[in-house]
C-alpha positions as CSV (number, residue, x, y, z in Angstrom):
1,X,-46.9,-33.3,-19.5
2,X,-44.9,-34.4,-16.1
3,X,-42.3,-35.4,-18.5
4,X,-41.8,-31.6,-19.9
5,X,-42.1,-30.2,-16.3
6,X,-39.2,-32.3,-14.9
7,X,-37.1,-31.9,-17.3
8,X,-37.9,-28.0,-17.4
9,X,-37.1,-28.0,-13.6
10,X,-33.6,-30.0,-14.3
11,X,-32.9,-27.7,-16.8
12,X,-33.0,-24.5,-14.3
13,X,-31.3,-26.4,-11.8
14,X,-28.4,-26.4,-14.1
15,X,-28.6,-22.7,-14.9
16,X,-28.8,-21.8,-11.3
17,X,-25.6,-23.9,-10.7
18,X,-23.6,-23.0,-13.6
19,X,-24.1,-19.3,-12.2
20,X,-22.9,-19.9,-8.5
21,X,-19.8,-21.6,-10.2
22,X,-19.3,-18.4,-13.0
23,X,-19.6,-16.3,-9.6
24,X,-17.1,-18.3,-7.7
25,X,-14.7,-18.3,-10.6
26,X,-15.0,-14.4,-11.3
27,X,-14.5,-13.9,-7.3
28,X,-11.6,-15.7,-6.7
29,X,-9.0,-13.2,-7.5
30,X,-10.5,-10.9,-5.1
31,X,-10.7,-13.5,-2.4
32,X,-7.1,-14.5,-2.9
33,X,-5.8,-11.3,-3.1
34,X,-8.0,-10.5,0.2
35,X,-6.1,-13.2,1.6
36,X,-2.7,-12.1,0.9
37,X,-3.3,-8.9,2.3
38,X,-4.4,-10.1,5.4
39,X,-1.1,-12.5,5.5
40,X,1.0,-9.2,4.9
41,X,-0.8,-7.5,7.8
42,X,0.0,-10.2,10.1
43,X,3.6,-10.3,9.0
44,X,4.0,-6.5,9.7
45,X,2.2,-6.6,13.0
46,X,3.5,-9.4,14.9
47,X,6.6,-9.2,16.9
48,X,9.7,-11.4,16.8
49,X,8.8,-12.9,20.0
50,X,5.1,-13.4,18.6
51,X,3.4,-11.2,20.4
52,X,1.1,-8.3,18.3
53,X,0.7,-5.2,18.4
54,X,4.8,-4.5,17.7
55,X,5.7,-3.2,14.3
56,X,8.6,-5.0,13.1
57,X,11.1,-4.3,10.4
58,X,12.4,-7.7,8.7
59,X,15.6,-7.3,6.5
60,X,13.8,-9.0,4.0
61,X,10.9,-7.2,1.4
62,X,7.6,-9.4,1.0
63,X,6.7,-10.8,-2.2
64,X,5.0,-8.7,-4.7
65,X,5.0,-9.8,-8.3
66,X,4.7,-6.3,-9.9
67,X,8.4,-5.2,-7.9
68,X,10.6,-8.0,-9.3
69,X,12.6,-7.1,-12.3
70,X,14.2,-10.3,-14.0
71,X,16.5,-10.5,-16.9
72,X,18.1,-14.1,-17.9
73,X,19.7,-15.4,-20.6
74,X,19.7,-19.3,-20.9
75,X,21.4,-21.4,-23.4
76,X,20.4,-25.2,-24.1
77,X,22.8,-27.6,-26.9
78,X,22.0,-31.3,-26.8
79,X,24.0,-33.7,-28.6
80,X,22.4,-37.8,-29.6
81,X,24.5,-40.0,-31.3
82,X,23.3,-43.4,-32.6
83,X,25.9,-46.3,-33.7
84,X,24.9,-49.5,-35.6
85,X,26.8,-52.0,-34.9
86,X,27.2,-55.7,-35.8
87,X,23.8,-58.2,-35.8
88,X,22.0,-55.1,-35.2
89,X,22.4,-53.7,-31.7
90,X,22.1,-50.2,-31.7
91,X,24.0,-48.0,-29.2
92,X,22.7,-44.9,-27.7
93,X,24.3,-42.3,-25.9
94,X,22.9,-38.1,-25.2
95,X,24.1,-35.5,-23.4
96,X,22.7,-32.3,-22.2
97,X,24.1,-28.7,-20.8
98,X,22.4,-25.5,-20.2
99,X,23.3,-22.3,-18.6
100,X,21.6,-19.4,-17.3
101,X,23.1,-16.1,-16.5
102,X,21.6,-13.1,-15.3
103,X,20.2,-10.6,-12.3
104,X,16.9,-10.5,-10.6
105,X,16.4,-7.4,-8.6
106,X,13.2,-6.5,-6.4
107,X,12.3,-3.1,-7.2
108,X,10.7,-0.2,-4.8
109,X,7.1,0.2,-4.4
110,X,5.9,3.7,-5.6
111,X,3.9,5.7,-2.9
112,X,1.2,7.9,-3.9
């Protein structure tokens, strides 16, 4: 009978911590995102000489996945070449090019 009671009590341990780590998991994305928003606040509130309360305007736009706009077109060739040559050595020799052409452009964000 203790036998069936500890390992009942083991087994809800488990449970119980498999469902803090499900919550942590499913909350993440909220906490992160709660994060970056705070970063952005500080970024648009802090002065260039570091003092708040100033709004500044930086020439540059801050990162948002959903207003960059990419189109690439890459090409890869490779080229091996094996030679056999007397007593059995074997030679090796590759070579490898790629481009990548294109235009990445950061979009507006829509107001409501």
């Amino acid at each position: 009978m203790l036998r069936r009671t500890k390992a009942q009590s083991t087994a809800e341990y488990v449970i119980v911590l498999g469902l803090i780590v499900a919550a942590v998991i499913a909350m993440q994305t909220y906490v992160k995102r709660g994060f970056q928003g705070r970063i952005k606040d500080a970024v648009d509130y802090t002065g260039q000489s570091g003092q708040s309360g100033e709004a500044v305007s930086f020439t540059t736009k801050q990162y948002e996945p959903y207003y960059l706009e990419s189109q690439f077109a890459s090409e890869r060739s490779s080229t091996d070449t094996e030679e056999l040559a007397e007593g059995g050595s074997v030679s090796r020799a590759s070579e490898e090019t790629s481009t990548r052409s294109g235009s990445q452009t950061i979009l507006e964000p829509k107001t409501e």
